[in-house]
N, C-alpha and C positions, 0 to 999 in steps of 0.2 A: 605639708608637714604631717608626720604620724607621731603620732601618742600611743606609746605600750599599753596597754592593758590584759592584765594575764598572761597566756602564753598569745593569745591574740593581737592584733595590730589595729585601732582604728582610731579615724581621725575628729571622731565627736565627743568625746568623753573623756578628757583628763582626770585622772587621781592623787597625780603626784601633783603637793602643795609647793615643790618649789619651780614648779612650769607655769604656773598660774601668769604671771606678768607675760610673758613671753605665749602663753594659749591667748590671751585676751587681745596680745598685738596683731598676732596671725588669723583674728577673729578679724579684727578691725580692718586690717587691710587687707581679707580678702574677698568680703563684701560691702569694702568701701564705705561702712559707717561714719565715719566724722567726714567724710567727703561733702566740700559745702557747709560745713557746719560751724560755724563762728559766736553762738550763742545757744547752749544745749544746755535743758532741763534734766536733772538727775534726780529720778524718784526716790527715796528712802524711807521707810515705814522704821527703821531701827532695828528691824531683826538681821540676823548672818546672813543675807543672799545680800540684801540691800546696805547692808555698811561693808559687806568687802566689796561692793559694786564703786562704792565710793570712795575705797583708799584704792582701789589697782586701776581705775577711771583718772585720780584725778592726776597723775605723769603723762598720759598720753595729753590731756586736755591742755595741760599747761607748757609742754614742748608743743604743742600746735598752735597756742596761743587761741585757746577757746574760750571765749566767757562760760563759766559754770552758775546756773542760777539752782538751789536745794529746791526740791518741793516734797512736801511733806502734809496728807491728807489725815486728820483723826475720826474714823468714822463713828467714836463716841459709842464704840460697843463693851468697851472693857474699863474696869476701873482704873487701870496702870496709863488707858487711853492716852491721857495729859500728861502724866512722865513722859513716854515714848517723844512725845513732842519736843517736850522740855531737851529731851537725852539729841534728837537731830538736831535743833537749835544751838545747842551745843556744837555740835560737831562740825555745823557748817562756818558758828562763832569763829571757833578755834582755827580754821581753816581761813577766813578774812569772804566768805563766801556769803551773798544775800539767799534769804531762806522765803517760800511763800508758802505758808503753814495755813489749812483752811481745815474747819469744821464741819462736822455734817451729822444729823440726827438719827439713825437708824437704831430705834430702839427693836422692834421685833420684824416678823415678816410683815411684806408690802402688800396693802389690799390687792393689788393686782395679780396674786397666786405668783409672783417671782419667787424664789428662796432668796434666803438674807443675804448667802454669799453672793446670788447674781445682783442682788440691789447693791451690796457694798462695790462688786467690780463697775455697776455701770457709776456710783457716782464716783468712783475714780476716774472713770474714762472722761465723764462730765469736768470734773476738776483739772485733769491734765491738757482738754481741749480747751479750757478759760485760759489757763496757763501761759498753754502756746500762744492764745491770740492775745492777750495782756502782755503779755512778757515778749515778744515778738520774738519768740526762738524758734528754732531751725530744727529741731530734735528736742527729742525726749528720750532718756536710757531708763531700761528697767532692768531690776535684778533678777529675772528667770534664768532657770542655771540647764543643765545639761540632766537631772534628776525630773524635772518640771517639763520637759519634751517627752520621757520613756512616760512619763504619769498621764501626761495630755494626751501620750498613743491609746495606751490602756481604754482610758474614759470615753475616747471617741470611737473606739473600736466598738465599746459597751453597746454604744449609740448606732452602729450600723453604719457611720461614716466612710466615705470616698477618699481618693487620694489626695484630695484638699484637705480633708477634714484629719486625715493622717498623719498627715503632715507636721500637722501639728504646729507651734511656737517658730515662727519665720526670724531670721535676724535683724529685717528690717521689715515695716510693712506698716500700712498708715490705716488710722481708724480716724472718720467723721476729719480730711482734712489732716491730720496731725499726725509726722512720722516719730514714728516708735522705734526705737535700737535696743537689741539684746547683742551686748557684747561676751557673755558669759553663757550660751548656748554649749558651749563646748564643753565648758566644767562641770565637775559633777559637787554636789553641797557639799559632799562630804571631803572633800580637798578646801572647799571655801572655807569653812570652819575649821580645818589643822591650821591653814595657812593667816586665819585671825589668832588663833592658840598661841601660834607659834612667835607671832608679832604680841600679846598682849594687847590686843586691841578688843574694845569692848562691846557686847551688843546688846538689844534687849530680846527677850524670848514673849512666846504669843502664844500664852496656854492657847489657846484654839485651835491650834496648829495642830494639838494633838484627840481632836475631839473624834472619836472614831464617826457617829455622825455625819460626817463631813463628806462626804465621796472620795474627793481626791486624798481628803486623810487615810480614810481605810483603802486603799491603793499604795499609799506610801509606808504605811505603821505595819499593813497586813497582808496584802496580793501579792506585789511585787517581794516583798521578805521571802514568804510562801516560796511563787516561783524560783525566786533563784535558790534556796534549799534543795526543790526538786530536780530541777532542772540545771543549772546555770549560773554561776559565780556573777558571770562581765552579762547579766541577763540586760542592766539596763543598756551598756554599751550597744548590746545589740541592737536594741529599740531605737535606740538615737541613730543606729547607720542605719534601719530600715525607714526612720522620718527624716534621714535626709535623702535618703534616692528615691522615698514618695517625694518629696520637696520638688528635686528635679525634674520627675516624673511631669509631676503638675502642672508645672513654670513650661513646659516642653509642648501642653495639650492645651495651656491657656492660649500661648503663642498664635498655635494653629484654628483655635475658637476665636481667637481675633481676628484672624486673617480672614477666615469664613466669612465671620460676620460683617466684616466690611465689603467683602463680595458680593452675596446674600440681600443685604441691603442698601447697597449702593451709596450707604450715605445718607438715606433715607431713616425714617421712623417706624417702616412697615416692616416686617420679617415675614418671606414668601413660603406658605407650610410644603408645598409639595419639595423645592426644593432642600429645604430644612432636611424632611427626611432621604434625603439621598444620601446623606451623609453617615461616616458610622455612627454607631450608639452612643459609643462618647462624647462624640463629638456635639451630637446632636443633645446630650444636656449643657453641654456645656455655652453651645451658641447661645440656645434658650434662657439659661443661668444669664450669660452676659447680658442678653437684651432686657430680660425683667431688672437686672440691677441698672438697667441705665435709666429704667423708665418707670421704676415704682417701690415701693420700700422694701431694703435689703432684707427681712424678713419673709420677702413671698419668693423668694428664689430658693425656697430650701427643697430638700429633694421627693417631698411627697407634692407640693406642688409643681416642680418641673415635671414629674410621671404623670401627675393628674392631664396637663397641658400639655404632653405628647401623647399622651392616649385619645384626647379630644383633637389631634389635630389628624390622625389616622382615620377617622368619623369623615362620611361626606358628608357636605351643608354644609350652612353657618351655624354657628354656637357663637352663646357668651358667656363667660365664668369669673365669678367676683373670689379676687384675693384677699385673702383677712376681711374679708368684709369692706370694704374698700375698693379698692383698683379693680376695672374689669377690664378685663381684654374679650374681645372680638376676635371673628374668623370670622369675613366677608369677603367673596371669591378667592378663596385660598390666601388670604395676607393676614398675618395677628396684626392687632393694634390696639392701641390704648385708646375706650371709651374715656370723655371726661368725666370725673364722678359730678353729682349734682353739687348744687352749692348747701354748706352744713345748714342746717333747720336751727334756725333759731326758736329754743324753749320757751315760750314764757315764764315767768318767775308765777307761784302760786299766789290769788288774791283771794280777799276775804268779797264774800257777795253776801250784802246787806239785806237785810226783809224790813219790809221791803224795798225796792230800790231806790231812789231818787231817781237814777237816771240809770240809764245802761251799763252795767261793767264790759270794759271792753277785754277780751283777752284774746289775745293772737288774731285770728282775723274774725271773732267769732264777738257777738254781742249778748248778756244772758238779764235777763230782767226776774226775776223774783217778786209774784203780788201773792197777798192775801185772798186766800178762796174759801169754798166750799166743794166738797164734796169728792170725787174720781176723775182725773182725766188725762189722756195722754196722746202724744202723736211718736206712732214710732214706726220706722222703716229700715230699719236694721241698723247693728253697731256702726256709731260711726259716722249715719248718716244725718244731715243738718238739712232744713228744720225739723225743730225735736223740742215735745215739751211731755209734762208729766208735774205730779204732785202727790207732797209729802205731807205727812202726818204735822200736822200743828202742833200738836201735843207732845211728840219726840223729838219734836226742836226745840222745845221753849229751854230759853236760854243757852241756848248751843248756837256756834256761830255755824257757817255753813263755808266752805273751800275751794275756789278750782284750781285746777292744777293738770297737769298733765302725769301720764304715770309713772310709778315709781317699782323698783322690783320688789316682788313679794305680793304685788296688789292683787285682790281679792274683791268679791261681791258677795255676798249671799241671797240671792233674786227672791222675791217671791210666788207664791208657789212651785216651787223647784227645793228638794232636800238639799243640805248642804250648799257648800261653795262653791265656785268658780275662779279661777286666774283669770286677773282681767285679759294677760298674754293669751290665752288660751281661747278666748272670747274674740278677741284681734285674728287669731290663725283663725279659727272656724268661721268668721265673717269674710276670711278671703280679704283682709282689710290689709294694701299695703305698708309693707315696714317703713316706708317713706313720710306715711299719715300717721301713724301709729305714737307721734312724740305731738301732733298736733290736735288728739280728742280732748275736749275739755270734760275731765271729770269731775263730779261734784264728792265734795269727802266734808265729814264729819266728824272733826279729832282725823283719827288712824281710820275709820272707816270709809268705805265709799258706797254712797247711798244711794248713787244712778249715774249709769254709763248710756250718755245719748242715744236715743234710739235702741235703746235693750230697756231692763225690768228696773225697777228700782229695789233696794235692800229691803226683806220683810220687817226689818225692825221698824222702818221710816214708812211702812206703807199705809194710808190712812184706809184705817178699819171701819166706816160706814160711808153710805153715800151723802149724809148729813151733816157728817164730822169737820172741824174746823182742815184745812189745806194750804198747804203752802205750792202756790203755782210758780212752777220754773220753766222757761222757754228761751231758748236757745236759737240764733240763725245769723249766717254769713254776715259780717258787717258791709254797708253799701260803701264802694271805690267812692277818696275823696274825688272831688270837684277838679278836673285840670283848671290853674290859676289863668 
């Protein structure tokens, strides 16, 4: 079916408000959306994409005889937040439909350097994968409209994206497990919004929407406006027929990276590099993309580390190269394959070490006694290295408790005789000390300080000033394997 637009013809991008029902049906069935689907999650945040998702959704759902379950997330970033709820609860009330309305905290950006938006998208993603597996449904529809594909080409083009990433907004396609439906890919907002006008049907609006800020705001408020002044009236129509024959394009060269790769590896775990590179270039990310997403977190298949991993597999030898820090792959006689990573290092928790000791404090696998002395003395054989002792000034302890712990970012030294400071990190590289041991040195800290890193210098604060002077003696060594019973 074709949809006018301008004097042009294509079949992604409706504008006229009263084709809407009829764009939505020829959505559905012609990539088979509610196909199987007898219990479907219907997303609504309250704004126009997502409440006319939910009046022109819900004829088709009830001539098929679908259970409709609302779901409705507030991610508690606006103060309207809790209306917005209040206004879908409504609607689904009104309609005789169950709602599962959930909360979430996202007061500012997430220590992990995500932006807000990416935190607020994953914990929707988190929330609609609960959903699906609570609510035992078959689907989940979202309101991404045919404006939201020209804007996702843009943004990923920014990015340097492939024809996957071009692609853009799929109509069907599953995240973590949980399939997702855009029935509304074809429409453009701006028909969604006559076509609520024109019914009286009411939504609510999401100042944020317009925060220039935003990326995909200043693409919608300001590029794409730009562009089509310059250039191009039906400029987004355009972009939607060009992400949908990347679409095919991709679906076309996936196929064939399948096919590959079950050749290739026979069904096996191993991916054989020489023949790999037989193949063409596309193809050849593509197998590589497949096999890292079968065999390690869907973030190390992105396309600097597929180049990194074909440029290493061009190399004669073995090699091995760790992904995100994490997953390593191998090349041993011409086969990748997945090393196991070691097992996580368990931290010890920081304990206080008494002066002096009663008895041993035990931490991790290491035993540290703390006596009262006299004088200077120290065993040291580089960072790191156990057994290790040394002694502190009496006098800049008194009454100060004393810490071990392992280290913490930020950590620091100030050695004696030596100007300035040191990172204890930087202390770890220069020692050549693996990153494997490096969560396992026991340091000794006082407050926020740290007053001696085993086997290196102690802090000139702590460092006792005469050969005479009162000492506090700390030694440090392997704890002995218990007893087999």
């Amino acid at each position: 079916m074709c949809m006018a637009v301008g004097s042009s013809c294509f079949s992604g991008y409706v504008t006229d408000p009263h084709r809407l029902d009829e764009a939505m049906a020829a959505m559905i069935v012609r990539h088979r959306l509610l196909h199987s689907v007898a219990r479907l999650g219907v997303a609504v945040s309250g704004g126009a994409d997502s409440t006319a998702l939910f009046h022109l959704l819900m004829p088709e759902c009830r001539t098929r005889g679908i259970a409709v379950t609302i779901l409705h997330l507030n991610h508690g970033l606006r103060k309207e937040a809790d209306e917005d709820a209040r206004f879908v609860e409504a609607l689904a009330a009104d309609a005789g439909l169950p709602v599962v309305s959930h909360r979430v905290a996202l007061a500012g950006r997430p220590a992990d350097g995500r932006s807000l938006e990416m935190a607020a998208r994953d914990a929707r993603l988190d929330f609609f994968r609960q959903a699906f597996e609570e609510h035992a449904l078959d689907a989940i529809a979202t309101g991404h409209n045919a404006d939201d594909v020209a804007e996702t080409l843009l943004l990923r083009l920014a990015r340097g994206a492939g024809a996957a990433g071009l692609s853009g907004l799929r109509p069907h396609t599953y995240l973590g497990g949980c399939r997702m439906i855009r029935p509304m890919l074809a429409i453009s907002g701006k028909a969604l919004r006559a076509w609520l006008h024109e019914r009286n049907l009411a939504w609510r609006e999401d100042a944020s929407n317009c925060d220039p800020t935003i990326p995909r705001n200043a693409v919608r408020h300001a590029v794409l406006p730009h562009l089509e002044a310059s250039w191009s009236a039906d400029l987004r129509a355009r972009f939607c027929q060009s992400a949908e024959t990347l679409r095919e394009d991709d679906a076309l060269l996936d196929t064939l990276a399948e096919q590959q790769f079950t050749v290739l590896t026979g069904g096996g775990d191993a991916l054989p590099v020489d023949e790999l590179l037989r193949q063409p270039l596309a193809l050849q990310r593509r197998i590589l993309r497949h096999w890292l997403y079968r065999h390690a977190n869907p973030h190390a298949a992105g396309f600097s580390t597929v180049q990194r991993l074909l440029a290493l597999c061009r190399e004669p030898g073995d090699w091995h190269a760790t992904l995100h820090g994490k997953d390593i792959v191998q090349c041993r006689d011409r086969r990748l394959s997945f090393r196991p990573s070691p097992p996580a290092r368990i931290v010890p928790p920081p304990a206080v070490l008494a002066i002096p000791t009663a008895q041993p404090l035990r931490w991790g696998a290491f035993e540290i006694i703390a006596t009262r002395d006299t004088g200077i003395f120290s065993l040291a054989n580089g960072v790191g290295h156990i057994p290790a002792a040394c002694t502190l000034s009496a006098a800049a302890l008194e009454g100060r408790a004393l810490t071990v712990r392992a280290r913490q970012p930020g950590d620091r030294i100030a050695p004696t005789n030596l100007r300035g400071s040191k990172k204890i990190q930087d202390l770890y590289v220069d020692a050549k000390l693996p990153e494997m041991l490096r969560d396992t040195v026991p340091l000794i800290a006082c407050g926020d300080e740290i007053v001696w890193v085993p086997g290196y210098r102690v802090a000139r604060r702590y460092a006792v000033p005469a050969l005479d002077a009162p000492s506090v003696r700390l030694t440090i060594h392997a704890r002995c394997p218990s007893p087999p019973d």
